[in-house]
LUMMARMI-316726 format. One record per residue: residue in one letter; z negated, x, y of N, C-alpha, C, O, CB in turn. Coordinates in pm, whole numbers, padded with zeros to 5 digits, always signed. Glycine has a CB too. Layout:
BEGIN
aZXYZXYZXYZXYZXY/...
// end
This chain:
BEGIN
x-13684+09499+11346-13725+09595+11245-13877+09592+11227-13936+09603+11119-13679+09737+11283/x-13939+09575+11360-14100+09588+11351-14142+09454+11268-14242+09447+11196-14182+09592+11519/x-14048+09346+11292-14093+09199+11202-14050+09232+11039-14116+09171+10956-13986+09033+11267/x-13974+09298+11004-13956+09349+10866-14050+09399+10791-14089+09367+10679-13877+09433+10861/x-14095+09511+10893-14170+09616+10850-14309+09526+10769-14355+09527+10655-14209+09723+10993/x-14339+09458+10885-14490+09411+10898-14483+09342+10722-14555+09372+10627-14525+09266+11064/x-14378+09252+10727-14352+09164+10616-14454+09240+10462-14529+09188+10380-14152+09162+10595/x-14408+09371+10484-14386+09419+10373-14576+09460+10355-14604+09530+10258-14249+09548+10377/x-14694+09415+10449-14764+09436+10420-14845+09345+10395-14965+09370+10382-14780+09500+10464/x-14793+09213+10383-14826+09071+10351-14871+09080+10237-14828+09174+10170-14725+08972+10356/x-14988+08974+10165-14977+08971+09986-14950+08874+09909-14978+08844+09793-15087+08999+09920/x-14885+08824+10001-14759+08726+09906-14633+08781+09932-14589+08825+10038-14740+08553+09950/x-14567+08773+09799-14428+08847+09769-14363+08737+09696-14378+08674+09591-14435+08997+09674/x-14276+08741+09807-14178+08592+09798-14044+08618+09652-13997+08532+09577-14067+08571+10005/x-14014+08777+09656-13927+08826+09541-13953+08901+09429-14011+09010+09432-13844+08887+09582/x-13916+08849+09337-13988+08948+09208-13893+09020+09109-13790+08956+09086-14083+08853+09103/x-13906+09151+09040-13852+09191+08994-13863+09149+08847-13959+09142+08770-13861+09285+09036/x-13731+09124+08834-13751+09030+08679-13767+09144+08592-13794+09094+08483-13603+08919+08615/x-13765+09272+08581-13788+09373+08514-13952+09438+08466-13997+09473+08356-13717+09453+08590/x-14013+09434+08613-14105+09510+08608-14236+09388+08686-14354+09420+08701-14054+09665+08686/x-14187+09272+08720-14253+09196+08779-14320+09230+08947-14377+09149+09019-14340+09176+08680/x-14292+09367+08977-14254+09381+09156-14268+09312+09221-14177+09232+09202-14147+09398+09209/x-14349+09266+09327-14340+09151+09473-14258+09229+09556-14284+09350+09552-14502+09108+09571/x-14139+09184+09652-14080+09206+09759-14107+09111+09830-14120+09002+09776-13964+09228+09752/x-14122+09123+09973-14084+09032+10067-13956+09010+10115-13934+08900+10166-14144+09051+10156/x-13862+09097+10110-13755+09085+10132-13607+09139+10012-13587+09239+09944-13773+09144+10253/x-13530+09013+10036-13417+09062+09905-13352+09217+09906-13339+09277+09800-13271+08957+09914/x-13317+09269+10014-13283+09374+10020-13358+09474+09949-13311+09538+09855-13270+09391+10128/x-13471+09486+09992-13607+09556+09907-13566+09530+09751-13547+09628+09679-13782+09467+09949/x-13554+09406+09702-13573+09381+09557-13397+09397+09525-13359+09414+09410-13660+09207+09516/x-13339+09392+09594-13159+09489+09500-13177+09617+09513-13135+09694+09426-12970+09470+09583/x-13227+09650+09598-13277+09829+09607-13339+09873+09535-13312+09978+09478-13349+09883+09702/x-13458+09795+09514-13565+09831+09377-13436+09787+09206-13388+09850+09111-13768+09665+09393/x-13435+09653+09256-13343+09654+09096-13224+09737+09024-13173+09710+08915-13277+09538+09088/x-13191+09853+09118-13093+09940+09061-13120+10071+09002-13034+10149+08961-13009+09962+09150/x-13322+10099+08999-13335+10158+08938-13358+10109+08812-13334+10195+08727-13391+10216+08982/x-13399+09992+08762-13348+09915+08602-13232+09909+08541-13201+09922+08422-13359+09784+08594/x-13137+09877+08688-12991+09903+08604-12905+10005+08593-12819+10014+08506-12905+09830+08636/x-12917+10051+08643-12847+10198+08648-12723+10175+08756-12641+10266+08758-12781+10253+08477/x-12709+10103+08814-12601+10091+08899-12593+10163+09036-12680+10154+09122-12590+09963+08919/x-12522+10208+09044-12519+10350+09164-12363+10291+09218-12266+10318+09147-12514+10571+09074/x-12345+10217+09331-12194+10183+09373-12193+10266+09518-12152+10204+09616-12157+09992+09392/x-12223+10356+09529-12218+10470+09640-12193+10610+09599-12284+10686+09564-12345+10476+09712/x-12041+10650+09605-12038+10730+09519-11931+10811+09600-11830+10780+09663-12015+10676+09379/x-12007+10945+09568-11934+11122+09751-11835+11147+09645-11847+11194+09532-12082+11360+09821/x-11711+11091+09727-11570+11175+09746-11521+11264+09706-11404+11267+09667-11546+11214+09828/x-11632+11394+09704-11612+11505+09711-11644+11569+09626-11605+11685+09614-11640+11542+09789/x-11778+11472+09486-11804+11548+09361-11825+11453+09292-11872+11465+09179-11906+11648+09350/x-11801+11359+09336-11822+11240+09218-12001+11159+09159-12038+11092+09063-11752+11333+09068/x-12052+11203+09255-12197+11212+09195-12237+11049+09284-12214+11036+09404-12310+11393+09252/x-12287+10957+09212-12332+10870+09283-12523+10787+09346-12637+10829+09329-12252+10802+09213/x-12481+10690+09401-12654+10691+09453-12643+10537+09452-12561+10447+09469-12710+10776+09639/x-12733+10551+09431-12799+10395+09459-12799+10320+09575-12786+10198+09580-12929+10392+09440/x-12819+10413+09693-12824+10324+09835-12736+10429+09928-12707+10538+09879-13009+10292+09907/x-12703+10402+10034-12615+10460+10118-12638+10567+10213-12569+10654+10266-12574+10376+10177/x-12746+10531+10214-12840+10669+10305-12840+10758+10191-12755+10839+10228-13033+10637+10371/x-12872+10793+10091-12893+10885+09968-12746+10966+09975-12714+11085+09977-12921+10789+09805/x-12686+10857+09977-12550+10932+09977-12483+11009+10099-12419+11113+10083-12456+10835+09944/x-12510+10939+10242-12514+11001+10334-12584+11134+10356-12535+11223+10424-12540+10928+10397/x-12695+11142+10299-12818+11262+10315-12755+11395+10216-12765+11513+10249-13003+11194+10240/x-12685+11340+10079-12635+11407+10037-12471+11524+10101-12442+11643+10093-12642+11323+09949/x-12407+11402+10158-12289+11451+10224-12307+11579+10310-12244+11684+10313-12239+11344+10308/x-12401+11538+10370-12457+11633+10523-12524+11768+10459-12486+11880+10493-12608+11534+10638/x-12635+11743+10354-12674+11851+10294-12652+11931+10190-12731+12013+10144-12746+11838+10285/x-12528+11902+10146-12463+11918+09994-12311+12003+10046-12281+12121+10027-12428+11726+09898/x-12235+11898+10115-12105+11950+10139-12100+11940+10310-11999+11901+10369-11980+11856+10051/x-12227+11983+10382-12212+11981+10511-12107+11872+10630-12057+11925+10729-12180+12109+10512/x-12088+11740+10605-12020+11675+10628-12116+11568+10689-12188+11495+10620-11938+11659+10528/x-12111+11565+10833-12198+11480+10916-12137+11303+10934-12016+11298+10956-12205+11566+11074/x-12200+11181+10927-12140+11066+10972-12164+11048+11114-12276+11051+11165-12183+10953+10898/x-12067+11032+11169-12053+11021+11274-12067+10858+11387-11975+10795+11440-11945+11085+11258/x-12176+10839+11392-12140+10637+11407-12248+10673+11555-12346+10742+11584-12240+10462+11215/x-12147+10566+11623-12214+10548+11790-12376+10464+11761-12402+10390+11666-12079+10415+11917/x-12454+10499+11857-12603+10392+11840-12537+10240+11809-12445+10173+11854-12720+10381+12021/x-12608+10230+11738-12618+10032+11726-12490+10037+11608-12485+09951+11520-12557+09900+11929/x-12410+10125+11616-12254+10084+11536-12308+10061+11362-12375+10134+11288-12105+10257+11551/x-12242+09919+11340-12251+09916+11208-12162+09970+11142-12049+09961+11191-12262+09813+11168/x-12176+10046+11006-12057+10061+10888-12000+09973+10807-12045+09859+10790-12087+10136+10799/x-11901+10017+10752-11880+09876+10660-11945+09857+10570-12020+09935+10511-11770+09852+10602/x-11911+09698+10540-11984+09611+10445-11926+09644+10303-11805+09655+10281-11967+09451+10483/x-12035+09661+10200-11960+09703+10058-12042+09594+10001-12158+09557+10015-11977+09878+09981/x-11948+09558+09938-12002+09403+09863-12018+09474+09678-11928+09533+09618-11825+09226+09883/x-12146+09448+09630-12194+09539+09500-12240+09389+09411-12320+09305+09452-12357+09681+09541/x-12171+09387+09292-12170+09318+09190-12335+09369+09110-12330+09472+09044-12018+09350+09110/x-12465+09301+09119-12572+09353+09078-12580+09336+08926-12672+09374+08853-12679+09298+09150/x-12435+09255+08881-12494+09239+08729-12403+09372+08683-12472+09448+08615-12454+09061+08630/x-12253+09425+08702-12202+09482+08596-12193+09649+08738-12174+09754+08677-12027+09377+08507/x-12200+09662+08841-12153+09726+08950-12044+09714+09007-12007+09820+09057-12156+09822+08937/x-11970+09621+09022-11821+09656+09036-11871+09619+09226-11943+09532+09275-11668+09527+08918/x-11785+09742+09292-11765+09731+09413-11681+09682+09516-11577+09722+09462-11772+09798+09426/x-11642+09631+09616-11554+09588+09711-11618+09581+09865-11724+09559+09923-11504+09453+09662/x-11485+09615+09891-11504+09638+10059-11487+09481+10114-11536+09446+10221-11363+09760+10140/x-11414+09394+10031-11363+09268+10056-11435+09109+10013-11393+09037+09922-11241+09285+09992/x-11517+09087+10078-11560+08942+10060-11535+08847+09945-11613+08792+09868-11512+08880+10156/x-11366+08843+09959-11330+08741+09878-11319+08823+09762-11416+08815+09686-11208+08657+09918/x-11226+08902+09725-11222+08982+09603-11373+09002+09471-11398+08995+09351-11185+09127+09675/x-11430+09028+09598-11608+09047+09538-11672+08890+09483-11753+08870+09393-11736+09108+09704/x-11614+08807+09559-11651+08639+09462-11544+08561+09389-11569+08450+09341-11701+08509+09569/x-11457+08603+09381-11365+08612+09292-11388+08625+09155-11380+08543+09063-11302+08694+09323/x-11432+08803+09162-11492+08879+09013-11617+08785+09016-11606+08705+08923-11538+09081+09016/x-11717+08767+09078-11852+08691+09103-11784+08606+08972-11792+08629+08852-11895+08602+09284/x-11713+08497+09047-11670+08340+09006-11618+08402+08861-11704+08380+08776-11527+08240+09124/x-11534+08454+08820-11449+08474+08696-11575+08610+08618-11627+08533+08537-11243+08544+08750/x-11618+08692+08603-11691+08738+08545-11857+08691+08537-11905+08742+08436-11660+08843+08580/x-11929+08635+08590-12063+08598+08625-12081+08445+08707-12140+08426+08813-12117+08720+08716/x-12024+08365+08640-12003+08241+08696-12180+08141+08714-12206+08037+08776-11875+08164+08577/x-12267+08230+08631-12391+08177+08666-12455+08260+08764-12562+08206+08790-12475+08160+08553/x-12442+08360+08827-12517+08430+08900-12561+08376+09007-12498+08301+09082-12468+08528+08926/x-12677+08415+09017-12734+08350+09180-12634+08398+09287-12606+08304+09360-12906+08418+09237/x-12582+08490+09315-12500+08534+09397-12384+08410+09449-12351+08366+09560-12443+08656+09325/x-12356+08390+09347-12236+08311+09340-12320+08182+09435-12292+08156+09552-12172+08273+09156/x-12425+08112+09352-12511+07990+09397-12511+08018+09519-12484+07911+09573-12655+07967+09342/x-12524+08090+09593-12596+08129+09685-12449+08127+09800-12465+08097+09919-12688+08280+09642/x-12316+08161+09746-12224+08184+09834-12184+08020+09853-12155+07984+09967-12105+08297+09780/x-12184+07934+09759-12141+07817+09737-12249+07703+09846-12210+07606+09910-12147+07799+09563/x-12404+07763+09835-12490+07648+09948-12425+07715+10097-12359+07662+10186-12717+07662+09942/x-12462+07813+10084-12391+07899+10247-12283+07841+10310-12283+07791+10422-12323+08056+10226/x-12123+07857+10178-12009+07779+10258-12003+07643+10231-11893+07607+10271-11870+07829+10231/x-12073+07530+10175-12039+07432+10141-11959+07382+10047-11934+07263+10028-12019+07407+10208/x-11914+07481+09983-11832+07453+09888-11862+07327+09830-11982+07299+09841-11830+07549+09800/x-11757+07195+09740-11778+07130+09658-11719+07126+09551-11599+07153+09551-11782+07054+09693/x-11779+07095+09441-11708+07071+09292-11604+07022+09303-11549+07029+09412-11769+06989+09197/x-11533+06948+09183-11405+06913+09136-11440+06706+09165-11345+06628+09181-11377+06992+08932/x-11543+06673+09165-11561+06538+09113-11602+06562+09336-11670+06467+09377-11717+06485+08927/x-11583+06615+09394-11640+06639+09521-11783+06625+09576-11809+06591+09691-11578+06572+09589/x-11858+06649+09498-11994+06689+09510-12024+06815+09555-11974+06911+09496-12053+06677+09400/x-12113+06838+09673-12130+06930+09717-12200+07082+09613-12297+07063+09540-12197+06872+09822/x-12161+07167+09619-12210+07262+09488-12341+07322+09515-12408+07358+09418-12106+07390+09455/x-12381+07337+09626-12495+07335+09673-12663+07242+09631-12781+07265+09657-12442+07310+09783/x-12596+07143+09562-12675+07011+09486-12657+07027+09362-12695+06936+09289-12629+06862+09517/x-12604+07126+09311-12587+07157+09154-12674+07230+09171-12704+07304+09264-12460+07212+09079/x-12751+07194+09005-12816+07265+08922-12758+07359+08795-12720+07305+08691-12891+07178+08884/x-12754+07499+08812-12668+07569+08718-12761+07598+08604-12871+07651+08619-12599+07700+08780/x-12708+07558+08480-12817+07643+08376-12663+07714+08298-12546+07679+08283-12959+07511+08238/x-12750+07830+08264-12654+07979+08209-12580+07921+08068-12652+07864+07985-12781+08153+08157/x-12459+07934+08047-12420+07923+07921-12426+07714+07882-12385+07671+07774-12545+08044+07822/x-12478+07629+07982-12471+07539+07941-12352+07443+08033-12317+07331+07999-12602+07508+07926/x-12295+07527+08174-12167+07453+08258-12293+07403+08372-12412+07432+08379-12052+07291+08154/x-12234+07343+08428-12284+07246+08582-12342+07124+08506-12301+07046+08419-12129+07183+08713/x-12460+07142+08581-12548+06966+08567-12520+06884+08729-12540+06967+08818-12786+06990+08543/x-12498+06806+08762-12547+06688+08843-12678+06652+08884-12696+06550+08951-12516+06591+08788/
// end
């Protein structure tokens, strides 16, 4: 956490907000920042319908809103919610979430990004990871 922290007082900013032009050092920082451009809130209390942008917001709300504490041992992680940054669509499920990725947003970096990670390869068996995607024009070689 202390190597995170520090990051963020560097003055080179490795991520930028294509909105507002923003330096992040870290991606997390810049999907956190980018959901106040989009309006996308995929954290959303049970109990009135009101949603948040990040998970702590929503947690802070639970506890101080409808008195409802989370309960998680030190170190315990929660689950993973997989958040669609172009339209919001949410999932608890990996595959489901690149699925919609692949069939709704087939250029998204997201997607690029799942394809160098697992190795995936194209149809002609080229690794997809060595593709160059341009939007609206299919796969280059």
């Amino acid at each position: 956490m202390l190597t995170r922290h520090l990051k963020c007082h560097s003055m080179v900013k490795k991520h930028v907000c294509r909105y507002c032009a923003k330096g992040f050092n870290d991606t997390f920082d810049l999907k956190r920042h980018m959901r106040t451009h989009t309006g996308i809130r995929p954290y959303r209390c049970e109990l009135c319908e009101k949603a948040f942008t990040q998970r702590c917001s929503l947690e802070s709300h639970l506890k101080k809103i409808h008195g409802v504490r989370q309960q998680y041992a030190y170190r315990e992680r929660r689950s993973k919610i997989f958040v669609c940054e172009d339209c919001g669509f949410t999932s608890t499920h990996g595959d489901e979430y690149y699925l919609h990725i692949r069939e709704r947003h087939p250029g998204s970096p997201a997607l690029r990004r799942y394809y160098r990670k697992h190795g995936h390869t194209g149809a002609a068996g080229h690794k997809l990871g060595a593709v160059v995607l341009y939007p609206g024009a299919g796969y280059y070689l």
